[in-house]
Structure formats: C-alpha cells, structure tokens
C-alpha positions as CSV (number, residue, x, y, z in Angstrom):
1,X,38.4,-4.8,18.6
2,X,35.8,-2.8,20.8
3,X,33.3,-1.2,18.4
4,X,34.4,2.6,20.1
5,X,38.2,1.6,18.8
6,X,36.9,1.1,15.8
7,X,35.0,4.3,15.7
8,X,38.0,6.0,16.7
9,X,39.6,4.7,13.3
10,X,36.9,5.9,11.1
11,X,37.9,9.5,12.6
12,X,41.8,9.0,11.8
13,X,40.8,7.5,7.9
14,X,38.5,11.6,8.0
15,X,41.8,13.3,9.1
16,X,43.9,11.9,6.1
17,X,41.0,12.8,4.4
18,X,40.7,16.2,5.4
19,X,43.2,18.0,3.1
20,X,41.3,16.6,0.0
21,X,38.1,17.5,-1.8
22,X,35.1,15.3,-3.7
23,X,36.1,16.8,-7.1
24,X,39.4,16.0,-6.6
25,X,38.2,12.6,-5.7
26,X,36.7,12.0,-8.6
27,X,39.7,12.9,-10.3
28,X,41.9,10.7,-8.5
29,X,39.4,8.0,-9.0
30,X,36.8,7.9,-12.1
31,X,35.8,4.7,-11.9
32,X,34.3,5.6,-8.8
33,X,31.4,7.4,-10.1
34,X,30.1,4.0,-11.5
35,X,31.9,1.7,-8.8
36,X,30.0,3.4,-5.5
37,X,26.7,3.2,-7.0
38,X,24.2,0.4,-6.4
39,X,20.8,-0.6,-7.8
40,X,17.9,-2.5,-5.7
41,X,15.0,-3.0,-7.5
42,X,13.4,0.2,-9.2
43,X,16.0,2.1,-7.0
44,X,19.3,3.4,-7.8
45,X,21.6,5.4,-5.4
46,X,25.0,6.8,-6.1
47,X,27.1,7.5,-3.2
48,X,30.1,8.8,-5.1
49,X,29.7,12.3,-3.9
50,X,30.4,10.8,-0.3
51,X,33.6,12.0,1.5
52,X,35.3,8.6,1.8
53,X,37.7,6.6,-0.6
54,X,38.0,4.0,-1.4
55,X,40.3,2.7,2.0
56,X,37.6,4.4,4.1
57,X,34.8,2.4,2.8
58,X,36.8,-0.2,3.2
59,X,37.1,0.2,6.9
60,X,33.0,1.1,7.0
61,X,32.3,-2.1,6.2
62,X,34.6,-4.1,8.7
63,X,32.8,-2.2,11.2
64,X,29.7,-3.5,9.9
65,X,31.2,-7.3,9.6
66,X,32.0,-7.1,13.5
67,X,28.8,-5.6,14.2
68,X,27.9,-9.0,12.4
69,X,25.1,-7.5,9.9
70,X,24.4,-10.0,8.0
71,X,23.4,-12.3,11.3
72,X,21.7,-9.7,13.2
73,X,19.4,-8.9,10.1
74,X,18.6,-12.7,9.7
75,X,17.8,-12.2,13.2
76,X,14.9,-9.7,12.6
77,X,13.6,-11.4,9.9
78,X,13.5,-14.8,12.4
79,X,11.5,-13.2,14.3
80,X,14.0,-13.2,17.2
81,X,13.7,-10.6,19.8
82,X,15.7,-8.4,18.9
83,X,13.7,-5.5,21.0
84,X,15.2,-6.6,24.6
85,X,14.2,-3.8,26.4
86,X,10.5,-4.5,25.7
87,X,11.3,-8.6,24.9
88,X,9.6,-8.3,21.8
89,X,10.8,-9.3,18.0
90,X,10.2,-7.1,15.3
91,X,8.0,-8.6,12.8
92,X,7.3,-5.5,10.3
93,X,9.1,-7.6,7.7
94,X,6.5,-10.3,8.4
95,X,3.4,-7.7,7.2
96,X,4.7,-8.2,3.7
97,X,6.5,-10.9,3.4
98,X,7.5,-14.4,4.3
99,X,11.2,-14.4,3.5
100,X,11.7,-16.6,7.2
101,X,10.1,-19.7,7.9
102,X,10.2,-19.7,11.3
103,X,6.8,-20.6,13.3
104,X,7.1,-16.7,14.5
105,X,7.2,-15.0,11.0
106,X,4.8,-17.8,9.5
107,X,2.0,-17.1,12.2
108,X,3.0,-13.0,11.8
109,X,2.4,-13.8,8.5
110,X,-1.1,-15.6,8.5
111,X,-2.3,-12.9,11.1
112,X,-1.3,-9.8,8.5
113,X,-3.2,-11.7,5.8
114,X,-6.1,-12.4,7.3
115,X,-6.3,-9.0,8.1
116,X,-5.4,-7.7,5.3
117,X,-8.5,-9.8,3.6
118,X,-10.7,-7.8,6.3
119,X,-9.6,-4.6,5.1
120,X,-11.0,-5.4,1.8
121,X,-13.9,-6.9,2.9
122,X,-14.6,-3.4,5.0
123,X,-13.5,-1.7,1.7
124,X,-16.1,-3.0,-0.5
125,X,-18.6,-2.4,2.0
126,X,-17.5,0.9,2.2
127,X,-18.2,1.4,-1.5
128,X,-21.4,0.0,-1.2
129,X,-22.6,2.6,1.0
130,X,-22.9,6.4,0.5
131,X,-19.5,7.4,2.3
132,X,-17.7,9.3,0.2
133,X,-15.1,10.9,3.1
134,X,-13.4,9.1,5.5
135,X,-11.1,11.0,8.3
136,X,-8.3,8.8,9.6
137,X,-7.7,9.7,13.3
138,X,-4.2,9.0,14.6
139,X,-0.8,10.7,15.8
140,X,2.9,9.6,15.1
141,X,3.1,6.5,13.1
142,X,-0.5,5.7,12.9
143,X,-0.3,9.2,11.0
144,X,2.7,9.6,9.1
145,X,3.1,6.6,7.2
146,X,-0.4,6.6,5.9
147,X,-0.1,10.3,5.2
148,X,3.0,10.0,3.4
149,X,1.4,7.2,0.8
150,X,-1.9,8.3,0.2
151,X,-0.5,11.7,-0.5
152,X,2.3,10.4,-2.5
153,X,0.2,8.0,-4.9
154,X,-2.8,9.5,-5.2
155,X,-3.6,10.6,-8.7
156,X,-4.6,13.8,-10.2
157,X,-8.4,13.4,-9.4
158,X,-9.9,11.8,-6.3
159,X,-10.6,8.2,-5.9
160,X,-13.4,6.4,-4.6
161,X,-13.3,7.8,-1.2
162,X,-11.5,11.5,-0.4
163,X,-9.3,10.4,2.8
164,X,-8.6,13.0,5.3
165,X,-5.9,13.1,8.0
166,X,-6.1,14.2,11.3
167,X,-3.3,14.1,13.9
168,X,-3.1,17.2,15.9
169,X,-5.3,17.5,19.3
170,X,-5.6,21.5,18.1
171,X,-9.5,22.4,18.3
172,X,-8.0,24.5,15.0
173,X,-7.2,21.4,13.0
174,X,-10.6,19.3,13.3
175,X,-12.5,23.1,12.8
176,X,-10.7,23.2,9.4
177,X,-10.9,19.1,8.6
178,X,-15.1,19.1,9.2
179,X,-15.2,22.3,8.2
180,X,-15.9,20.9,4.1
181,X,-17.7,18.0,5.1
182,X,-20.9,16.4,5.1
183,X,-21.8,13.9,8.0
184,X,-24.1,11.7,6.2
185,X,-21.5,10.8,3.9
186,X,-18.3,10.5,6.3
187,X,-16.9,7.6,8.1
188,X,-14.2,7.9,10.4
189,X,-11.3,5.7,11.4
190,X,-9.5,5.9,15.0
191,X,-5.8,4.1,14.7
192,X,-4.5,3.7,18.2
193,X,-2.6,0.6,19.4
194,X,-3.2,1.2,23.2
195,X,-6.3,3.2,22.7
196,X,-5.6,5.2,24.8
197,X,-3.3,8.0,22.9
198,X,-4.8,11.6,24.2
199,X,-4.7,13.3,21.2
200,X,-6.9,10.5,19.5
201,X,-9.4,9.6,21.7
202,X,-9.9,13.3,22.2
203,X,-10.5,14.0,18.6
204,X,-12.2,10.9,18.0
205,X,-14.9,12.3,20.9
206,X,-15.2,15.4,18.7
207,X,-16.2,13.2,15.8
208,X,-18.6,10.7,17.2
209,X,-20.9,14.0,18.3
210,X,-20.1,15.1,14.9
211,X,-21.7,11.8,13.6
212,X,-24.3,12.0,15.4
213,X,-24.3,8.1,15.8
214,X,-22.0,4.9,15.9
215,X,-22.4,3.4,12.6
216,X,-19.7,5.2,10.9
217,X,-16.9,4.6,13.6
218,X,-14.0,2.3,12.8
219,X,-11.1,1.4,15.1
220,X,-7.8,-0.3,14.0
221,X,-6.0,-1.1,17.4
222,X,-4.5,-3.8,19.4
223,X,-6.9,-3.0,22.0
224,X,-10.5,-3.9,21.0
225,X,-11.9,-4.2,24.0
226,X,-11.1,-0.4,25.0
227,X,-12.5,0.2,21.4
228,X,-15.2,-1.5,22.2
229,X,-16.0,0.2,25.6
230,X,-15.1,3.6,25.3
231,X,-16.7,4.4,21.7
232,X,-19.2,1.1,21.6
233,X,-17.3,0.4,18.3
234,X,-18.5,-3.5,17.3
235,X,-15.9,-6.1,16.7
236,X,-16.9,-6.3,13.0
237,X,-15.9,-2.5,12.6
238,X,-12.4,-3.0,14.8
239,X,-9.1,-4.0,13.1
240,X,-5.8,-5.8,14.5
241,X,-2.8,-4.5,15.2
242,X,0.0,-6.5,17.4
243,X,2.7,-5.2,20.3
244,X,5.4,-6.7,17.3
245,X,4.8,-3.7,15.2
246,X,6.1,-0.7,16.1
247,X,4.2,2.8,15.1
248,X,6.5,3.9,12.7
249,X,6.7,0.7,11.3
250,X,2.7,-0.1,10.7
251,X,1.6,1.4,7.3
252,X,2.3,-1.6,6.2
253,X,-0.2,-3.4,9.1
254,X,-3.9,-2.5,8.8
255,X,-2.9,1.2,9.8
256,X,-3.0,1.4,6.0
257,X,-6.0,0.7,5.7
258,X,-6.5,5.1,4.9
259,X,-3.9,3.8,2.1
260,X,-6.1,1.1,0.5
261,X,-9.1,3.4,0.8
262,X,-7.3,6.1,-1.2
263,X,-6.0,4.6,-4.1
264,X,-7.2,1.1,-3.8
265,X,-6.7,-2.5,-2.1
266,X,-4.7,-3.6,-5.1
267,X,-1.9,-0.5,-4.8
268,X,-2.0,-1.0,-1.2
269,X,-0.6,-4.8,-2.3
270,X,1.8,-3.5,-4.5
271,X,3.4,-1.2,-1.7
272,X,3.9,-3.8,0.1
273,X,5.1,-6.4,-2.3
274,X,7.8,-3.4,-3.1
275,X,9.0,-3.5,0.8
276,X,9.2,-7.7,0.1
277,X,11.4,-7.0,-3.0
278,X,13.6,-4.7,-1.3
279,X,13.5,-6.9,2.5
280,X,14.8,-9.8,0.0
281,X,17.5,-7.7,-1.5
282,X,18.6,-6.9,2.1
283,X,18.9,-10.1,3.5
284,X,20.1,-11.2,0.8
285,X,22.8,-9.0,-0.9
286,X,26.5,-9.5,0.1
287,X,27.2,-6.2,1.9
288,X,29.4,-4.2,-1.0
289,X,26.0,-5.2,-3.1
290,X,23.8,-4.0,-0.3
291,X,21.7,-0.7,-1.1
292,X,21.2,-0.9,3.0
293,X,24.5,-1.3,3.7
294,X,26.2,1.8,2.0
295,X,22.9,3.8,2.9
296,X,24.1,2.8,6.6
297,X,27.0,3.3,6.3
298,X,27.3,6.7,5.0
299,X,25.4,8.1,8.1
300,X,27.5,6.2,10.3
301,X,31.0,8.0,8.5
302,X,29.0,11.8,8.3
303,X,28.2,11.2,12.2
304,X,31.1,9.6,13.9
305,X,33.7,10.2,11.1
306,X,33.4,13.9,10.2
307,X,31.1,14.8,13.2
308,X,28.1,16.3,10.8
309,X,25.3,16.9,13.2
310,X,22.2,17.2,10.9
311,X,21.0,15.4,8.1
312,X,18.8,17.0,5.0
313,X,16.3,14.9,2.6
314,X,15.5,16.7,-0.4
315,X,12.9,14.9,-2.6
316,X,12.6,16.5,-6.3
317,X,9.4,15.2,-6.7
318,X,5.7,16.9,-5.4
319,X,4.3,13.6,-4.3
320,X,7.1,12.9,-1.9
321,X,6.9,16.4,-0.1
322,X,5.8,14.6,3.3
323,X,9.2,11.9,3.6
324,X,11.1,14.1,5.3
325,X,8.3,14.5,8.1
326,X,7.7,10.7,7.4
327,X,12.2,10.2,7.8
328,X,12.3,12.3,11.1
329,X,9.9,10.1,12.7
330,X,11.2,6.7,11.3
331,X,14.9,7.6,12.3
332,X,15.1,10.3,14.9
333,X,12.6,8.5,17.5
334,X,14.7,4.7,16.3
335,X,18.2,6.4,16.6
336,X,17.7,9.1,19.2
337,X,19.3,6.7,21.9
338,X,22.2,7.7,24.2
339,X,22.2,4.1,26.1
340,X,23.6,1.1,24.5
341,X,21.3,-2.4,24.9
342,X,23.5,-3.2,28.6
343,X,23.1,0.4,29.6
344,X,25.8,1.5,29.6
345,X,26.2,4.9,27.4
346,X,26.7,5.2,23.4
347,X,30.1,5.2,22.8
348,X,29.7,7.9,20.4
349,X,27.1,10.3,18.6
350,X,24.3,8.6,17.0
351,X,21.7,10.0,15.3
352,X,21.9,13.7,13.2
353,X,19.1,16.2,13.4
354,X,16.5,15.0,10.2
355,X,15.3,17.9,8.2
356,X,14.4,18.6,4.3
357,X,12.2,20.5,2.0
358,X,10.8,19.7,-1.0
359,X,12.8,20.8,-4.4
360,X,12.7,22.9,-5.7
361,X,10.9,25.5,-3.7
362,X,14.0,24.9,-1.0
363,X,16.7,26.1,-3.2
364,X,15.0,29.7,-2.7
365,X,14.9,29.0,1.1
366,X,17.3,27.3,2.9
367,X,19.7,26.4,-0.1
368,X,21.7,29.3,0.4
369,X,22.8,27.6,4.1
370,X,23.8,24.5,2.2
371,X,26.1,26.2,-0.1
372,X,28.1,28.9,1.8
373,X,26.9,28.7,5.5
374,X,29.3,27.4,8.2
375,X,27.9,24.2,8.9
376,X,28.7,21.3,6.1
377,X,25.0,19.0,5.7
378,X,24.9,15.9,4.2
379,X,21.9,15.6,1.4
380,X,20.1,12.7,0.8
381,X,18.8,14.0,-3.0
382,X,15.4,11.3,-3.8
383,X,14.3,12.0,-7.6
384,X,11.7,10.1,-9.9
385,X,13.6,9.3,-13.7
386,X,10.3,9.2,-15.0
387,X,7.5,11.4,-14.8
388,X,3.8,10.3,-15.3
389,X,2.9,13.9,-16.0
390,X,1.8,15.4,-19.4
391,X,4.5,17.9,-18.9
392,X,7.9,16.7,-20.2
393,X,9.5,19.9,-20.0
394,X,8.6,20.9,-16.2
395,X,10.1,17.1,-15.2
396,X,13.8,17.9,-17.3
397,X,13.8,20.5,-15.5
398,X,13.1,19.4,-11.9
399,X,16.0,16.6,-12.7
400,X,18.2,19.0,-14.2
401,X,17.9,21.3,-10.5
402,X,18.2,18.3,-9.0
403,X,21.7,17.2,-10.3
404,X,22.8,20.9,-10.6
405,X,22.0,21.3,-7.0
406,X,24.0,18.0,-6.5
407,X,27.3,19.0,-8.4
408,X,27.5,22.3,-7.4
409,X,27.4,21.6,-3.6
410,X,30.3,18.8,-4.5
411,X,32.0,20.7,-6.4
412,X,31.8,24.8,-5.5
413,X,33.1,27.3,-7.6
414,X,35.5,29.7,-7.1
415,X,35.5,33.9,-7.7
416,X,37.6,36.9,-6.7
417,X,34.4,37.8,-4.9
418,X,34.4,35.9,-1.7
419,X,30.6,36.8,-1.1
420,X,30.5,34.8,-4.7
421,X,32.3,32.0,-3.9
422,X,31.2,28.5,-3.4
423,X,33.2,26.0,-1.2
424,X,32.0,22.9,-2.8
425,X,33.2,19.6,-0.6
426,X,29.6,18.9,0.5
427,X,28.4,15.6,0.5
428,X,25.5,14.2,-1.1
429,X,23.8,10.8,-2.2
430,X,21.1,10.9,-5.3
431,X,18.6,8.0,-4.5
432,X,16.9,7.9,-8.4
433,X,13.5,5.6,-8.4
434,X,12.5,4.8,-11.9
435,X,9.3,6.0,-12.0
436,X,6.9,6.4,-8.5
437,X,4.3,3.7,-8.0
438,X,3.2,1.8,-5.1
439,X,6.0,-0.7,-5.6
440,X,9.0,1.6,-5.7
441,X,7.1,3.8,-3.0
442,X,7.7,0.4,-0.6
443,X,11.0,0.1,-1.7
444,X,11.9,3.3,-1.0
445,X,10.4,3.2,2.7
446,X,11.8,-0.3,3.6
447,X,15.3,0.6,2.5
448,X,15.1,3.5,4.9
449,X,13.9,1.5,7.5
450,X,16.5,-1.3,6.9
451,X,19.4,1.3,7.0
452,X,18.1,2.5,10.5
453,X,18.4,-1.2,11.9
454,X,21.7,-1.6,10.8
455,X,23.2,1.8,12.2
456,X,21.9,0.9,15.3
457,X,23.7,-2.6,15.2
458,X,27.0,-0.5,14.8
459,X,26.1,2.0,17.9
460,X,24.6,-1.0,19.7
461,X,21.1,0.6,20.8
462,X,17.6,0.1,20.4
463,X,15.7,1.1,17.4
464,X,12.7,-0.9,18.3
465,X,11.8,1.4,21.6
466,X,10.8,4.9,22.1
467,X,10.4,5.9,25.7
468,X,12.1,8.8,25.2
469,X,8.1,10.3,24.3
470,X,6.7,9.5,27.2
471,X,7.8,11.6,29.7
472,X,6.6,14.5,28.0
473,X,3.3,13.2,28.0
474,X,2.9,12.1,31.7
475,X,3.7,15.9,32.5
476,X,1.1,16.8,30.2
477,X,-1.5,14.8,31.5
478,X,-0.3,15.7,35.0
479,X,-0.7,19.6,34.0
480,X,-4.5,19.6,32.3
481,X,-5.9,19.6,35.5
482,X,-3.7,23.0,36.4
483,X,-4.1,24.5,32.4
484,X,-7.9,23.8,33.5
485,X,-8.1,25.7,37.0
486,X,-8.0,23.0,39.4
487,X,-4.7,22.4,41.1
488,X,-1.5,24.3,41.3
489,X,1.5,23.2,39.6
490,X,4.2,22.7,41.6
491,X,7.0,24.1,38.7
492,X,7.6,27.5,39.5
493,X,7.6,28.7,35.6
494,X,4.4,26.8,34.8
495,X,3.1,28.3,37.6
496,X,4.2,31.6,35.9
497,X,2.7,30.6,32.8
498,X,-0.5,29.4,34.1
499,X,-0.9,33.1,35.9
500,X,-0.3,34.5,32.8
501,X,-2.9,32.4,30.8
502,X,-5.4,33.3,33.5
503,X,-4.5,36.7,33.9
C-alpha cells in the first residue's frame, strides 16, 4: 500500500478517535499507563497521555514496518549512503561507536579516535599554559550542540578553563563576550567545516586583532588548508572534521572539543558512550521495545493524524534550558522538507513548528496558551528523577509541577465558569532521565536524533541535507555590497529599506 494511503488511514483511526478523551482512555484502558511506556538506558518515557489506542498504535507501526525501519536504520549504521542528494552516508553513529563492522564505519571509526586522542593531547597543553578562557567561534551546529552540553553539565563552579560561546555576527555579541576578558589568558577556537561560514570568519577576524597574535588560534574544520591560509593557523592547532557529519550532528566529532574543555576529556567520553548505549538500543530493539520508535511515531500521529502544527519541549530541569534551541535545529532544518528523495512532493505535512521554555518559569508565560487557547500542542515534558542539588525540597517541587502540568493538560477540569474551565484532551509524553550526567545527556540527544531519521523514512525525505539555508545567505552576501553604499539593489523594498537606512 502507497505510504500516502496509509497516511490516509492514520487520519480515519483520529476520526473514530475524535469523540473520546485521554482520561477516558485511561479509563477504558489502565494497563495502558504501564503498557505504553518504555525504558532505554537511564531514560524512561511514557507515552500514555498520547491520543491513540491501542488499534491506532497498532496501525503506527505497520507504517513504520513498510517504511522498513529496522533495514533502513541498519542502513545508517553501515555506513550506506543514505544522504542521496549529496551521495554521502551518515556516519555520526560512527563518532561513538562501532556497532557496524563495515570497512566504512571501521575507518569512520579509527578517524574519530585518533582525533579524539588529539583533542586531549591539545587539552593538556592547554592546561599547561596560562589560558584560562577559551571562546568557541561557530554558528548552527558547530554552536548548538556544544552550547547545549557544556551548559547542561557544567557544575556549580567553573572548571579548568571558563568556555565562552559566540555565534551571532552582531558587533553587540563579541562587545559583550571580550568585554570580561583578558587576552593574555584567552585562546580561541574557530569551528567551521567549509571555513568559509560568514558569521565565523568574520568574528574570528575580530578576535585575532584582539589577540594580538597567532598563537592562541585554533581551528576545527574539514578545510585546513583555508584554516591554514586565511588565519595562518598551523596544522598542529587545526582539528578534523569530515563531509559524513552533518552540523547538527558533530558535538559528538571534535566540534566538542568546547565540551571536553569545559567539564573534562573524561565526561566528554561518557557523552558519547551514552549515544553508543542508546545507538545500540535502536538498532537493536524490536520496534514495540523501541524508545525511537514510539518517539517517532507519536510526531508522525500528532502531524499527519490529528493535523497539530507545532510542537513544544518543556525541560523541568535548569541545565537543559538550551534543548529546545538545540531540538529546533536538530529537527526543523532535518524535517523541514516538502520534496520526497525522487522529487516528487511530500505526500503530506512533515515537520511541526519546534518551540519550548524551560519549567517552570513557562507555566507563568505561555502555559496559559496550552491549557485554554484554540490551538491543541503536543508537549514533550523532559525531567531529571534525581537531583544532584543540596536542595531536596526545590527538586519535589519542580517534579511535582512537572507532572501537575502533565495531568491537568490531559485531563482538564470542568466549572460553571467557562473562563475557569479547562478542556483537558492535550497530549503529552514525560521523557524521565534518572539523574543528568554526561551519559544520560547522550542518550537523550541520540534518541532525538534517531526519532528524526525514522520520521523521515515514513515521509520519504532527506534528513541528512539542508539547502533550504542557503538561499538566504547568497542574498545576503549579494546585498553587503548595497547595505555598504556600493551598488543598488535591484528589489524595490530593499531599495526602500536601504534609503531609509541611509536617510
């Protein structure tokens, strides 16, 4: 059956559907609460507070079968190319693991260790000199990943080294990032695959006059010789990267490198051999066992089911306040596709709108939306069962908002007030880790990434490409010469613009 047909069905199973409610669900069904959970790992997710039955999820995962999952993720993991468009494989997996022992993965493999040994050789040098700052200069993926970690694992006090991020190519952001720093003591990375991203090689300028000289300056790119020629940057201060790693996939490449800095070579290891445990699970779970798989699987029913066009990520937890930046990336720029891999167009909607806060500071923002507003968003509720804090009281009360948050969206409450009333009936999934370390942290990230690749089996597009960002910034490039005074634009509303800007 063609995979739109089958599409089609998961709409008709939502219509039955429609008349009924998730408390009444529950009713219906108890065992359900226990039955639609599953645990990978230091991760457990229950998905019982999702709108389909028992017959629906049933009908999710034939759709996944003739997608054939199971083959096209032992596909990845091969090392086959499963990014046509650009005839590349997708070797993340290999950065961490070697759960294929094909000659692709095993030399992936050897390359990420052997630079993964240079990273801590260029560590310990690091710590014998008197750096005690390093700003990490990148934009997307060689950004947000990094970011994400370092922020998340970090502990109460600083490290070794104080790691600062800088992304944006506003003059604003690099005033305020120097602005508490001492040259003599700061060393800077620039993470850039081509070398030749605007927004880092313009900040990275900045920071070599800043410097005052080379010796500080550190590249991690798949491009040395540009690193080499544009910023004189040695070969012994330059680390690999490869055209099989996407950017939102290479924290776990030696664009982590800001990672291992921050809280140590050793945790750095750990996060990674957390995405191997969790790759492992994936590849090799039967699908109803398959954290993945349900994860999947539930986008795919609140998208083409019930026709829910955004997604929220709510993490109770401080440290994780950056995922949802980290998510949008990861599966908005994978899943915004509207061509299938033959060109021809998606036969349906693929990816929802990302967006999330952190708890609980969003229940006194944008809460109220999710409770009574028109619009019916699926949560994705991440929590940490146990706190490494001194403050027991602050953490039972985080999880007890973050489960009250959960049940009353599910299940509403009723009053002769309408302007009181809750509708209940919106769907959520609690993701619990058991505590947050480097090792669930990976976990976490590589189920997300795994749940990405297998919705975009189902909608038969590419995750792997992203050339959907590029147009944007050929215009740009185009423009500076106009924003600067040299050419007209040929637009008629930039033109506008620019006469204002001038004027």
């Amino acid at each position: 059956m063609p995979a739109k047909h089958r599409l089609e069905q998961l709409k008709s199973q939502a219509e039955r559907l429609a008349e009924g409610d998730l408390k009444s669900m529950l009713q219906a069904d108890p065992a359900r609460a226990g039955d639609f959970a599953v645990r990978a790992g230091p991760i457990c997710a229950n998905f019982a507070r999702q709108g389909y039955d028992r017959a629906a999820l049933e009908a999710l995962f034939d759709l996944l079968a003739a997608a054939d999952g199971p083959g096209r993720l032992h596909a990845m993991f091969a090392g086959d190319t499963v990014n046509p468009t650009e005839a590349r494989p997708a070797l993340h997996t290999a950065l961490r693991g070697d759960l294929s022992q094909t000659p692709t993965v095993r030399e992936a493999h050897a390359q990420a260790q052997a630079a993964r040994a240079r990273m801590r050789e260029l560590i310990a040098s690091l710590a014998a000199s008197d750096v005690t700052d390093i700003v990490s200069v990148g934009i997307g993926g060689s950004d947000l990943g990094p970011r994400l970690a370092v922020d998340a694992l970090s502990g109460p006090t600083p490290g070794r080294f104080r790691v600062h991020f800088l992304s944006n190519v506003d003059g604003a952001a690099i005033q305020r990032t120097l602005a508490g720093l001492d040259r003599a003591h700061t060393a800077v990375l620039l993470i850039s695959k081509s070398f030749g991203t605007q927004e880092t090689l313009l900040n990275g300028a900045v920071l070599r006059q800043w410097l005052g000289d080379d010796s500080r300056l550190y590249a991690i790119t798949a491009n040395g010789e540009r690193a080499a020629s544009v910023f004189g940057i040695p070969r012994e201060r330059i680390l690999p990267m490869w055209d099989w790693v996407g950017g939102r996939y290479s924290l776990w490449s030696a664009v982590g490198l800001p990672i291992a800095l921050a809280v140590g070579p050793d945790a750095f290891d750990e996060l990674l051999a957390g995405a191997a445990e969790m790759d492992a699970h994936v590849l090799d779970a039967a699908p109803r066992a398959n954290l993945a798989a349900w994860h999947a699987l539930t986008a795919v029913w609140n998208v083409n089911a019930r026709g829910l066009a955004t997604q929220a990520v709510m993490p109770y937890d401080e440290r994780l306040k950056l995922l949802p930046d980290y998510l949008q990336q990861l599966v908005m720029e994978s899943l915004g596709k509207s061509v299938r891999l033959d060109g021809t167009p998606v036969v349906a909607q693929t990816v929802p709108v990302w967006w999330g806060g952190v708890g609980t500071d969003s229940q006194h923002s944008f809460f109220q939306a999710l409770h009574q507003g028109t619009q019916v968003v699926p949560v994705d509720f991440i929590g940490v069962m146990r706190g490494d804090d001194p403050y027991a009281e602050n953490h039972a009360a985080l999880l007890s908002n973050l489960f009250g948050q959960a049940e009353a969206l599910a299940n509403g409450q009723g009053n002769a007030d309408p302007h009181r009333a809750y509708p209940g009936n919106r769907p959520s999934t609690i993701i619990l880790l058991d505590s947050l370390t480097p090792r669930s942290l990976g976990a976490l990230l590589a189920l997300y990434e795994h749940s990405v690749y297998l919705q975009a089996l189902i909608w038969g597009i590419n995750p792997f490409d992203q050339f959907g960002v590029e147009l944007g910034k050929q215009m740009a490039n185009k423009l500076l010469p106009a924003v600067q005074g040299q050419v007209q634009a040929d637009d008629p509303v930039t033109r506008a613009l620019l006469a204002e800007l001038r004027r």
